[in-house]
KEVEXTOR-591510 format. One record per residue (C-alpha): residue number from 1; y, z, x. Coordinates in Angstrom, 1 decimal, decimal comma, padded with zeros to 4 digits. Example, Ala and Ser with C-alpha at 12.3 -4.5 7.8 and 13.67 -1.06 7.14 Angstrom:
<nodes>
+-----+--------+--------+--------+
: seq :      Y :      Z :      X :
+-----+--------+--------+--------+
:   1 : -004,5 :  007,8 :  012,3 :
:   2 : -001,1 :  007,1 :  013,7 :
+-----+--------+--------+--------+
</nodes>
This chain:
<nodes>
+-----+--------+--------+--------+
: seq :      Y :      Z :      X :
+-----+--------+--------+--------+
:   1 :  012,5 : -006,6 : -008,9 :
:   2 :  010,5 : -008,0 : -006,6 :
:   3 :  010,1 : -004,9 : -005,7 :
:   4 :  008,1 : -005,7 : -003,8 :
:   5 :  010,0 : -005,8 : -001,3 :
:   6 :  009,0 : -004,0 : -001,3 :
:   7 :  008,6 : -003,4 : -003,6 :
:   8 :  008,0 : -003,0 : -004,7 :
:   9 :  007,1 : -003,6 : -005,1 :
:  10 :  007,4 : -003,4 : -007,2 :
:  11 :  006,9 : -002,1 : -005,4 :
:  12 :  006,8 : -003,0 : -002,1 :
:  13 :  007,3 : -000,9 : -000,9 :
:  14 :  009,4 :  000,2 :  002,1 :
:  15 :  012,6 :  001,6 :  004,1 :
:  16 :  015,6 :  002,4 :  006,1 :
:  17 :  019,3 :  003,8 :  005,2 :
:  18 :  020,9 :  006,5 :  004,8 :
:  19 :  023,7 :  009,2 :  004,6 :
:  20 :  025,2 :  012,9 :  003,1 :
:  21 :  027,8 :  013,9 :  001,9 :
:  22 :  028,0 :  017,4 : -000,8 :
:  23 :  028,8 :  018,5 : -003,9 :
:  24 :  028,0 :  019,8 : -007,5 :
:  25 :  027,5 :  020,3 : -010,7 :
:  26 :  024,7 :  021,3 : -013,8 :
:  27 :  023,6 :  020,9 : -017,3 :
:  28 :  022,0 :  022,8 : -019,8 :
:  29 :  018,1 :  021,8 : -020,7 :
:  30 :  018,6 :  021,1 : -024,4 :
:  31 :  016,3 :  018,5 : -025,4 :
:  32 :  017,9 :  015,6 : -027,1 :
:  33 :  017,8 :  017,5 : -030,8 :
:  34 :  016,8 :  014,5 : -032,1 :
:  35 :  014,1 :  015,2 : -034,6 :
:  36 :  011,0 :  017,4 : -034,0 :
:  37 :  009,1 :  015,7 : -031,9 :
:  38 :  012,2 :  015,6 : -028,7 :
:  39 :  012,4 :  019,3 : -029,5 :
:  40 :  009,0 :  019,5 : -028,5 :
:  41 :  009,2 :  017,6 : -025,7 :
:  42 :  012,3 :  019,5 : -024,3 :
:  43 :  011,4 :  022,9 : -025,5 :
:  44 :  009,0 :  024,4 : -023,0 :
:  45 :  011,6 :  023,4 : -020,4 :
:  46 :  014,2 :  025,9 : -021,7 :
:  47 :  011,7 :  028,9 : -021,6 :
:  48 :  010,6 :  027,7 : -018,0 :
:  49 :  014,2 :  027,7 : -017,1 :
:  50 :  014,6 :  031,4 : -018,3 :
:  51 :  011,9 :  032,3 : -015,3 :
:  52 :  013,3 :  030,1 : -013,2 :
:  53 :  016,5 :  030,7 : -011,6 :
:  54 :  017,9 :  029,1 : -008,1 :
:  55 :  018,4 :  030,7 : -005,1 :
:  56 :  021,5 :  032,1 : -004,5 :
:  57 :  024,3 :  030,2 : -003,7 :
:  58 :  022,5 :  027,3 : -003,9 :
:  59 :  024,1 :  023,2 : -002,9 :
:  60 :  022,2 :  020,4 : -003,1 :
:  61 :  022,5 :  016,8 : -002,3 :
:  62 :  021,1 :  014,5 : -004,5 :
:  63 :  020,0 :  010,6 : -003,4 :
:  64 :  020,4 :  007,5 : -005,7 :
:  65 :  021,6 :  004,2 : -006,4 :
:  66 :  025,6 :  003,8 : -006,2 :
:  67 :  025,9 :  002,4 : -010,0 :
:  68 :  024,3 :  006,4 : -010,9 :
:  69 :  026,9 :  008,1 : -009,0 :
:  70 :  028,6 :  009,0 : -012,3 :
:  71 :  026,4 :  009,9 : -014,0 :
:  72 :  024,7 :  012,4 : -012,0 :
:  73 :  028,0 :  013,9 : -011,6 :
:  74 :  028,0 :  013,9 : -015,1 :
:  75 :  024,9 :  015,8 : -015,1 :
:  76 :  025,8 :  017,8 : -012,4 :
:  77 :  029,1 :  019,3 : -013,5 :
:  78 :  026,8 :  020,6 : -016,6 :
:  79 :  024,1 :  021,7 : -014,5 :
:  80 :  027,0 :  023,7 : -012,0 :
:  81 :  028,4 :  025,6 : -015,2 :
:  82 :  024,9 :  026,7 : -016,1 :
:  83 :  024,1 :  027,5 : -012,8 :
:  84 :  026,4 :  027,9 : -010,0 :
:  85 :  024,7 :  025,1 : -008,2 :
:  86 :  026,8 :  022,3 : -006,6 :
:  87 :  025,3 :  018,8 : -006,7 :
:  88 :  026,7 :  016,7 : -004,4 :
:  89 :  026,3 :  012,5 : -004,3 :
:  90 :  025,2 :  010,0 : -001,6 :
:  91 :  024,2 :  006,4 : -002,1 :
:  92 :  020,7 :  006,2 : -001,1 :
:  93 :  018,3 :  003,1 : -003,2 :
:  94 :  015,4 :  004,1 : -004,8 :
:  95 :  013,6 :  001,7 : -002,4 :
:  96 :  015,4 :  003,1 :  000,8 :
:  97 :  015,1 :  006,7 :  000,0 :
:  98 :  011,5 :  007,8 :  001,0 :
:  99 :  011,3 :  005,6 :  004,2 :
: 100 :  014,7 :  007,5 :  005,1 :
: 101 :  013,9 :  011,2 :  004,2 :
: 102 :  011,1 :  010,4 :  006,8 :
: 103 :  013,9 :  010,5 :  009,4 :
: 104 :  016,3 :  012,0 :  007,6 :
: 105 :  014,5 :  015,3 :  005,9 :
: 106 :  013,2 :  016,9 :  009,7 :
: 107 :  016,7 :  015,9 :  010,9 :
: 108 :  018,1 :  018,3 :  008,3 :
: 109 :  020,5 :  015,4 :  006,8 :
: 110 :  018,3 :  014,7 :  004,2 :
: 111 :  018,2 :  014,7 :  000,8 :
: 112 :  017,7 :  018,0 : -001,4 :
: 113 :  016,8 :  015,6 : -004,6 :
: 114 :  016,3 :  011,9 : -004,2 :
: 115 :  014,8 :  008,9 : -007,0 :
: 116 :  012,2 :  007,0 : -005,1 :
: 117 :  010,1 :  004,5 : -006,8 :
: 118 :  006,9 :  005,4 : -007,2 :
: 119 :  004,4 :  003,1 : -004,8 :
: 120 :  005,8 :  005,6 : -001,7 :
: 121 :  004,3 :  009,2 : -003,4 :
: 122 :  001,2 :  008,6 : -001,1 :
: 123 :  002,5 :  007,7 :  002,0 :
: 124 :  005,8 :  010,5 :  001,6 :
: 125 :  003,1 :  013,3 :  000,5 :
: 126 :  001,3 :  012,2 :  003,6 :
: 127 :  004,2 :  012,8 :  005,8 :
: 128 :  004,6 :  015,8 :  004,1 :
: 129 :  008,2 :  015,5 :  002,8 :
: 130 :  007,7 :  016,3 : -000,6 :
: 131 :  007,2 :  019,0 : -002,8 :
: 132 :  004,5 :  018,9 : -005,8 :
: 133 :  006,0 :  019,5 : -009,0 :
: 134 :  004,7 :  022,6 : -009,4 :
: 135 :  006,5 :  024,3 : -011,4 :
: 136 :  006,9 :  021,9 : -014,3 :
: 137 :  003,6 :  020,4 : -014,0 :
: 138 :  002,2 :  021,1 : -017,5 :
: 139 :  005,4 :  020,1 : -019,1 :
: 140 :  005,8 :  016,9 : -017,3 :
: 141 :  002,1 :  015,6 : -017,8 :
: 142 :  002,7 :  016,7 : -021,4 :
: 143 :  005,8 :  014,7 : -021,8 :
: 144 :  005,1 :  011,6 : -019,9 :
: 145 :  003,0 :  008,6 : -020,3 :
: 146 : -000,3 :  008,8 : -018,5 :
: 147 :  000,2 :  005,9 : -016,5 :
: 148 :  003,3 :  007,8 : -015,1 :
: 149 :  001,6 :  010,7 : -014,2 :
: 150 : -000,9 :  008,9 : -012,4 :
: 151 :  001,5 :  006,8 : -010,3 :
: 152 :  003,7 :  009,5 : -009,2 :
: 153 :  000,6 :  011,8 : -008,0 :
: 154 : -001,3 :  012,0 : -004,7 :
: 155 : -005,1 :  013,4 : -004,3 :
: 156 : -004,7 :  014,7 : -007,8 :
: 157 : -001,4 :  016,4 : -006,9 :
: 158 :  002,0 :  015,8 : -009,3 :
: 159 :  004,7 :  015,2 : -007,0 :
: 160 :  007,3 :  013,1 : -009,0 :
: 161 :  009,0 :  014,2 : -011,8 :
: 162 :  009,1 :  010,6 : -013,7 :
: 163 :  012,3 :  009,2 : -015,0 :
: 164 :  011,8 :  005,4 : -015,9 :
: 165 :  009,2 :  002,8 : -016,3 :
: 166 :  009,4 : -001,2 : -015,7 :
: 167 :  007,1 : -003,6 : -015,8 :
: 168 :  007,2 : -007,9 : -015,9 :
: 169 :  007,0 : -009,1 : -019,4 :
: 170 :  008,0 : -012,5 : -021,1 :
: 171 :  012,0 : -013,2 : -021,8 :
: 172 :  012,0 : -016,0 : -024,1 :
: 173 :  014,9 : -017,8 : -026,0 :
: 174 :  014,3 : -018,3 : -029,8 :
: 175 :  016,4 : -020,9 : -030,0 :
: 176 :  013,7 : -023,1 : -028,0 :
: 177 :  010,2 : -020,8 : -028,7 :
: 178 :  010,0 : -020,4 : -032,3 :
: 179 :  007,0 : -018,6 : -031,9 :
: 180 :  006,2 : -017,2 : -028,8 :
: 181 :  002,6 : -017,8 : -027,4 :
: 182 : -000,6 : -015,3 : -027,9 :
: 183 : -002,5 : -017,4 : -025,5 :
: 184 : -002,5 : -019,1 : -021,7 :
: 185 : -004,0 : -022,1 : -024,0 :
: 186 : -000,8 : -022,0 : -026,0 :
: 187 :  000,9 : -021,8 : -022,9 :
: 188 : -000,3 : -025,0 : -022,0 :
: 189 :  000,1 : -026,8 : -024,9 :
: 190 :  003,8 : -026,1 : -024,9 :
: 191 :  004,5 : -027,0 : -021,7 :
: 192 :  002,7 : -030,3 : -022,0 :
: 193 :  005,2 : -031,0 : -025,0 :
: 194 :  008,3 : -029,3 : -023,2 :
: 195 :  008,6 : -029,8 : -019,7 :
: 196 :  010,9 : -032,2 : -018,0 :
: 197 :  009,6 : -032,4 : -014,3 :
: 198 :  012,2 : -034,7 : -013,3 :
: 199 :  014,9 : -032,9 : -014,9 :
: 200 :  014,0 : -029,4 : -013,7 :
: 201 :  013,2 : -028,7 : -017,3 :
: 202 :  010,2 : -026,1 : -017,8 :
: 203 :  008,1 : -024,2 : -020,5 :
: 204 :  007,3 : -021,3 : -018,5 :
: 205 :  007,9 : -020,0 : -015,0 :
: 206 :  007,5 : -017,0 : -012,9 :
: 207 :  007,2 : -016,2 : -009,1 :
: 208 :  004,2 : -018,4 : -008,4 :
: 209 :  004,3 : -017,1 : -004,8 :
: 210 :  005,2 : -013,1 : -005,4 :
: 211 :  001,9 : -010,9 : -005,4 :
: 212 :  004,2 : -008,2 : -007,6 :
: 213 :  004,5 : -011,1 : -010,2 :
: 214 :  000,5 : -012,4 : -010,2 :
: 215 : -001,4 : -009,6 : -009,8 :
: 216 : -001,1 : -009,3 : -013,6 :
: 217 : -003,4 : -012,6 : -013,7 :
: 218 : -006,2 : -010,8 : -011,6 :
: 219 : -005,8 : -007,7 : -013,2 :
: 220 : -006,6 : -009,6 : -016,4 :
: 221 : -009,8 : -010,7 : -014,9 :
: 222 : -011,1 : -007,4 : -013,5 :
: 223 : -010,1 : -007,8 : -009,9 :
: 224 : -008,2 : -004,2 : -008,4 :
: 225 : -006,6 : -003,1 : -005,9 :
: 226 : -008,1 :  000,7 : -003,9 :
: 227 : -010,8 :  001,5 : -006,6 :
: 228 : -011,1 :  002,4 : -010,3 :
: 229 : -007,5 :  004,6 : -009,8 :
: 230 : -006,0 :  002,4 : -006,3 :
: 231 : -006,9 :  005,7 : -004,5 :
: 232 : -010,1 :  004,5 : -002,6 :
: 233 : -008,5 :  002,3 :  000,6 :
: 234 : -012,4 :  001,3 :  001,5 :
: 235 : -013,0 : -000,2 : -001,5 :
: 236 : -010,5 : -003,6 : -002,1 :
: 237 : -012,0 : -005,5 : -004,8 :
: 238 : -010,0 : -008,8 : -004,3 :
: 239 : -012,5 : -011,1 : -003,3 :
: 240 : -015,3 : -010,3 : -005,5 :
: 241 : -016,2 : -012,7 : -008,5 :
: 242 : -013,6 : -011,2 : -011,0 :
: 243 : -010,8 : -012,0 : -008,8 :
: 244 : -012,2 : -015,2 : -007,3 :
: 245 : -012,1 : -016,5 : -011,3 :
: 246 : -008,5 : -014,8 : -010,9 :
: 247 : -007,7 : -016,7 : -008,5 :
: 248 : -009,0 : -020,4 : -009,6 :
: 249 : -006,9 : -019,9 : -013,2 :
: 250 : -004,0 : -018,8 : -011,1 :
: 251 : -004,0 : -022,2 : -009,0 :
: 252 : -004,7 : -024,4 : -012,0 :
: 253 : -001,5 : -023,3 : -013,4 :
: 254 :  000,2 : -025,8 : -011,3 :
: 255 : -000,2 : -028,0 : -013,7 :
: 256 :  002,7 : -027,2 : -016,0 :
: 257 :  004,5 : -025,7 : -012,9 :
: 258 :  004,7 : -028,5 : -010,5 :
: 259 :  007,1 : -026,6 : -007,9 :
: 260 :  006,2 : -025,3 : -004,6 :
: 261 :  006,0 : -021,3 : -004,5 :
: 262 :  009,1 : -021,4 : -002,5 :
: 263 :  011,3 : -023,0 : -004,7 :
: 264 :  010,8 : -020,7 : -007,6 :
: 265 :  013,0 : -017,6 : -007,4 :
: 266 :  015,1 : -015,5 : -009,5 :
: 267 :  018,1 : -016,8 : -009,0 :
: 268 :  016,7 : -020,3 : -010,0 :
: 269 :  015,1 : -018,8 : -013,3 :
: 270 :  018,0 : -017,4 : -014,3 :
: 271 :  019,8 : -020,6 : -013,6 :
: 272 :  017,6 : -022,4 : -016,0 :
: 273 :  017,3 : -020,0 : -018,3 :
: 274 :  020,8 : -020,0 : -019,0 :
: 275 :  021,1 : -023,8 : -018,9 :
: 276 :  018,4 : -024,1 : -021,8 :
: 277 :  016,0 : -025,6 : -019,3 :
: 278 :  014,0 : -023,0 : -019,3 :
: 279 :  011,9 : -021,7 : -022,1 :
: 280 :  010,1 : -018,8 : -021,1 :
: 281 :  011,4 : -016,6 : -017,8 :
: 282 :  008,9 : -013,9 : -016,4 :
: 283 :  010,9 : -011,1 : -015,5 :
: 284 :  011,5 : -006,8 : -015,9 :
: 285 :  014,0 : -005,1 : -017,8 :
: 286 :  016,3 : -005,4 : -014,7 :
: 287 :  017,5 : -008,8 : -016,2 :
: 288 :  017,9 : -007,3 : -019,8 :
: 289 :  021,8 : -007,1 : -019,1 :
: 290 :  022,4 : -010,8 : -017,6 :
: 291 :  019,9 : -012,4 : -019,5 :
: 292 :  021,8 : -011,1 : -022,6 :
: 293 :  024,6 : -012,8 : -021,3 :
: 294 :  023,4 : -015,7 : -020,4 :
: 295 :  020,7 : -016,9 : -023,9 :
: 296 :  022,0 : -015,9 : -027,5 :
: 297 :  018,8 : -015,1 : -029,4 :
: 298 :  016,8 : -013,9 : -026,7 :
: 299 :  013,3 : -011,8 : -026,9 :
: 300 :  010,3 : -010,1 : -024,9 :
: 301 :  007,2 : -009,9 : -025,5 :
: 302 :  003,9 : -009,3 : -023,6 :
: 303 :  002,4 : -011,7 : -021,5 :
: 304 : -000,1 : -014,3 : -023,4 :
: 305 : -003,7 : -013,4 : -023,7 :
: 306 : -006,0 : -015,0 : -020,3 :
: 307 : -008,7 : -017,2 : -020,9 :
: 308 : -010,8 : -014,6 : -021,0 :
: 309 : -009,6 : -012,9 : -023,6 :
: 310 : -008,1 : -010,4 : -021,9 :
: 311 : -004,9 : -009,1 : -021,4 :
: 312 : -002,9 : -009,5 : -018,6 :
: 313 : -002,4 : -006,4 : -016,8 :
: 314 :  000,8 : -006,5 : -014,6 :
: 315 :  002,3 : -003,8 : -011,8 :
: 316 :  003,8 : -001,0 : -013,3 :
: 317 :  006,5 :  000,3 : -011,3 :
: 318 :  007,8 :  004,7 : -012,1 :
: 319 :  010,8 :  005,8 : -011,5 :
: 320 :  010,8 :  009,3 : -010,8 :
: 321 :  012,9 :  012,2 : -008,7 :
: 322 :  011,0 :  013,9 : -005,7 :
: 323 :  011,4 :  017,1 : -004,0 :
: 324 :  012,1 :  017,2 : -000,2 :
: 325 :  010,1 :  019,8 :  002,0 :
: 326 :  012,7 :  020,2 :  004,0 :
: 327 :  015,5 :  021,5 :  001,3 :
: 328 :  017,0 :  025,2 :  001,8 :
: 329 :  017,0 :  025,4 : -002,6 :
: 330 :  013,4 :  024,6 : -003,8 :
: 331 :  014,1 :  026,1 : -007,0 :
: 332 :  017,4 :  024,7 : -007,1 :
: 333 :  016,2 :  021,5 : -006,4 :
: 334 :  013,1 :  021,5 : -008,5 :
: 335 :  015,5 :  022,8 : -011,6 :
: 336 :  017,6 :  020,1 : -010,7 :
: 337 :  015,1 :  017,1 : -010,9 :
: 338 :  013,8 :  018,5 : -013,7 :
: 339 :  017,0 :  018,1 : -015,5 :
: 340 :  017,4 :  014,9 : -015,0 :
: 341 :  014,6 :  013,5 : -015,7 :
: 342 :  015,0 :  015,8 : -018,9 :
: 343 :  014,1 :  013,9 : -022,2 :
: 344 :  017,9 :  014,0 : -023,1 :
: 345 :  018,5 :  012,6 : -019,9 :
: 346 :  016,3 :  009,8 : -020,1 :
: 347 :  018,2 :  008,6 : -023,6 :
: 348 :  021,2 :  008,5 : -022,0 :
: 349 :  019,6 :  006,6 : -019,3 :
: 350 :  018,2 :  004,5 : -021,6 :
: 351 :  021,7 :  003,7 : -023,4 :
: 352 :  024,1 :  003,3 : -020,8 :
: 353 :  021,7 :  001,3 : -018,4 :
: 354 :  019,1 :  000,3 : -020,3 :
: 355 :  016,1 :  002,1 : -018,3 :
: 356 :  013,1 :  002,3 : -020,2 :
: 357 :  011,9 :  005,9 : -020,4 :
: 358 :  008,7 :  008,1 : -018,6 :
: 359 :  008,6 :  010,5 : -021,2 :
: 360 :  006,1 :  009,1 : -024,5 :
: 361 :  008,0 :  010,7 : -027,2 :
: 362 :  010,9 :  009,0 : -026,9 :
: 363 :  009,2 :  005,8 : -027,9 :
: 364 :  009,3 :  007,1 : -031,1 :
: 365 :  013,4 :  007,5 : -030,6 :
: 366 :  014,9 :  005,5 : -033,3 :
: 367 :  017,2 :  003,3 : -031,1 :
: 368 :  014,8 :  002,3 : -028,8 :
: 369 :  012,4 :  001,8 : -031,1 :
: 370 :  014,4 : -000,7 : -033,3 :
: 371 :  015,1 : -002,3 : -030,0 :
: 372 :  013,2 : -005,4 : -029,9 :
: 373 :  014,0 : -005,7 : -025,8 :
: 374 :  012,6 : -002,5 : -024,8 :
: 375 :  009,5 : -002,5 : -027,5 :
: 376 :  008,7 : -005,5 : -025,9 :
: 377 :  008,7 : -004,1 : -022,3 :
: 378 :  007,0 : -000,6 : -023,2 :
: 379 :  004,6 : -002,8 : -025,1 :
: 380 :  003,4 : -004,6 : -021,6 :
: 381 :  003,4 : -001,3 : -020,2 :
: 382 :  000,7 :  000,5 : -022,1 :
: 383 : -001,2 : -002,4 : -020,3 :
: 384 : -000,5 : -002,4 : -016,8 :
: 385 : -001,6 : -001,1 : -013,5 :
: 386 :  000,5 :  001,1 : -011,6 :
: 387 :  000,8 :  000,2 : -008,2 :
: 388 : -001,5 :  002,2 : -006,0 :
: 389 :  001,0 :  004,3 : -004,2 :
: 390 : -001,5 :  005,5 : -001,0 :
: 391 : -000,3 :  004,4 :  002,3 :
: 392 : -002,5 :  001,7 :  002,8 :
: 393 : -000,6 :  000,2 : -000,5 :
: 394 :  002,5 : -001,5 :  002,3 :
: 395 : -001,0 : -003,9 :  003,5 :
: 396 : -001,4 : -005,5 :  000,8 :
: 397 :  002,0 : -007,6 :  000,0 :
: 398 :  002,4 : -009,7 :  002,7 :
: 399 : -001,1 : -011,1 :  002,9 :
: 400 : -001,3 : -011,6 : -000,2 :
: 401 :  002,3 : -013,2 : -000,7 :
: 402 :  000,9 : -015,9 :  002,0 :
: 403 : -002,7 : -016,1 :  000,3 :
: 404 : -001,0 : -017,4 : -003,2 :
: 405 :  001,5 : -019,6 : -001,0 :
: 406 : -001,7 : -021,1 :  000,4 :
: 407 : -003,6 : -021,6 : -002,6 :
: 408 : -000,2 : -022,6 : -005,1 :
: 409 :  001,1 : -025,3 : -002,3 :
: 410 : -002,0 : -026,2 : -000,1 :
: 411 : -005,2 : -025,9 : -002,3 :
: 412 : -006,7 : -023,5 : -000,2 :
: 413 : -010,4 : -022,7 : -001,5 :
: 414 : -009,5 : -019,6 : -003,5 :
: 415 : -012,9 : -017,4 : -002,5 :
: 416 : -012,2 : -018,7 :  001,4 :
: 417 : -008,4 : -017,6 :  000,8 :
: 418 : -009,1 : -013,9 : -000,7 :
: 419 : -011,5 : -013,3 :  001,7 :
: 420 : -009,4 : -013,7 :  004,4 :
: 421 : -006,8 : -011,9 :  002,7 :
: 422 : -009,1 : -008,8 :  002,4 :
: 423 : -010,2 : -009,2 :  005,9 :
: 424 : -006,2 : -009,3 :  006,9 :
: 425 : -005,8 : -005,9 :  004,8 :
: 426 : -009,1 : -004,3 :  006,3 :
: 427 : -008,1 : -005,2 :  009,4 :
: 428 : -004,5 : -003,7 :  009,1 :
: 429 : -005,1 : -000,8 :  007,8 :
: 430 : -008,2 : -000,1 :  010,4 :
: 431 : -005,3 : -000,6 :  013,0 :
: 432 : -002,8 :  001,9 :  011,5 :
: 433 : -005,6 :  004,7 :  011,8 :
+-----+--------+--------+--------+
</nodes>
């Protein structure tokens, strides 16, 4: 996920692409009947429902990734016999669909219903192309973890109705870890025993040079992004002592990652991973599927304790269905995205693409709690940060992408290097005003 991108990116954040196209379908709002506690989580939607009906002859158009085409249908057909709304499909990324509803929603081509990754609530509530989730607020904050609600809401306004989380943990294969480390210090020690410099053979590895997959390390320390909540853009606490101590730990891990930023990617963990070269592999629960594949005994579990004693707090990325402004069918629509991010519909999100749920209770599902994979992930996720998602958030990535290059290759002074990092931001976003 380097999401960033973005994401983010998780994250960065960002843009373009489009399309329409129509159709249909519906489902009915039964929770997932599975055991008290989903009952209750599902419940109140039902008598909501009962209030609330769609407008009258209703269509909407609904805006995801390709690979949830059929599902949505799925959901949709449901959703058309209860009621009389057709749902119709287009192909729009969860990291493409909030930059192109900017162009796309005015134009009247956009998007009734559209998944958007979380980091873009600010800057799409800003351009006023989103609805708040109104109508289901007080069943949503109910259901969902907090860190959820906070990421998908703007000025203390609920926009998002959350679907999935995902955050970076550990992948590590058992076969070479028998006993993953608590510590950085373990860390250390293993790698001095494991690694194989000249054979590309490594203990532990992640995207030295990706801000999405280090800010976990400052986070640790006490250094933040916007604020207490990422929702102050004056206040950019990356070059104050906490980080600056960040920052020095950060660069002496070069140590037992002797690699330029640039040649650490992905593609390359996965590489090793697979090949056994490769102990430990930082990644999300994107990878849960290939890295299945590729290592027999594989695990996850939460990043090792900083020196500090602290633990590391990574992005958190949400998943979560918006609104548009511009839609003919607010009811509709809001019905709609409330469906599916429904607690039934986030199981069966869960089980036939692995997607880690928003909503708290299910945690307490069965299946995905005897699931060592996405324990592991949710575990991280109780501590991480979600990424601020204000419109000054986009400033942040590419500065600070450079300032880790410079400090993990060139042994830039790290308080010389965040302070011209913070400048770069300050600067940036003074322009875009």
């Amino acid at each position: 996920m380097k999401l960033q991108k973005m994401m983010v990116a998780l994250t960065a954040l960002v843009m373009v692409f489009s399309l329409a196209a129509c159709s249909q379908g519906q489902e009915s709002n039964e929770p997932a009947a599975e055991g008290q506690q989903q009952a209750n989580a599902g419940g109140s939607t039902a008598a909501a429902e009962e209030e609330f009906k769609p407008e009258e002859g209703a269509k909407l158009l609904v805006w995801d990734a390709g690979e949830q085409k059929d599902f949505i249908a799925e959901i949709g057909k449901s959703f058309k016999e209860k009621y009389g709304v057709e749902i119709t499909f287009a192909d729009v990324g969860a990291d493409k669909s909030m930059g192109q509803m900017v162009t796309d929603g005015p134009a009247g081509v956009g998007a009734d219903v559209f998944t958007a990754v979380h980091d873009r609530t600010g800057s799409g509530a800003q351009a006023g192309i989103i609805l708040p989730n109104d109508q289901f607020e007080e069943e949503t904050k109910a259901e969902s973890y907090d860190t959820a609600i906070q990421a998908v809401s703007h000025e203390d306004i609920l926009y998002g109705y959350p679907r999935a989380v995902e955050t970076t943990a550990v992948f590590y294969n058992k076969d070479l870890v028998s006993q993953p480390p608590a510590t950085w210090e373990e860390v250390v020690t293993f790698a001095k025993q494991f690694n194989d410099v000249k054979n590309n053979k490594f203990a532990y590895m992640w995207d030295a040079g990706s801000s999405y997959f280090n800010y976990g390390i400052f986070g640790g320390f006490g250094a933040y992004l916007f604020g207490a909540n990422g929702t102050d853009a004056t206040d950019i606490g990356m070059n104050k002592p906490e980080a600056i101590e960040a920052a020095k730990f950060y660069q002496s891990l070069t140590e037992i990652l002797p690699l330029k930023s640039s040649d650490i990617n992905g593609d390359i963990r996965k590489s090793l991973f697979a090949e056994g070269k490769l102990a430990m592999n930082v990644s999300g629960p994107w990878d849960t599927g290939s890295l299945k594949e590729s290592v027999k005994n594989l695990g996850v579990v939460p990043y090792p304790a900083l020196p500090n004693g602290q633990p590391m707090k990574p992005f958190s990325g949400v998943k979560a269905l918006y609104v548009s402004a511009y839609t003919k069918y607010p009811n509709a629509a809001k019905l709609f995205a409330r469906e599916l991010a429904s607690a039934e519909n986030q199981k069966l999100q869960y089980e036939k693409f692995g997607l880690l749920p928003a909503n708290k209770v299910l945690a307490e599902d069965a299946a995905i709690k005897s699931d060592p994979i996405a324990t592991g992930f949710l575990k991280q996720f109780e501590n991480s940060v979600p990424m601020p998602s204000i419109p000054e958030m986009a400033q942040f990535w590419a500065p600070m992408d450079s300032t880790l290059a410079s400090m993990w290759n060139d042994k830039a002074d790290p308080q010389q290097a965040m302070d011209y990092m913070v400048k770069q931001m300050k600067d940036s976003i003074a322009s875009g005003k």
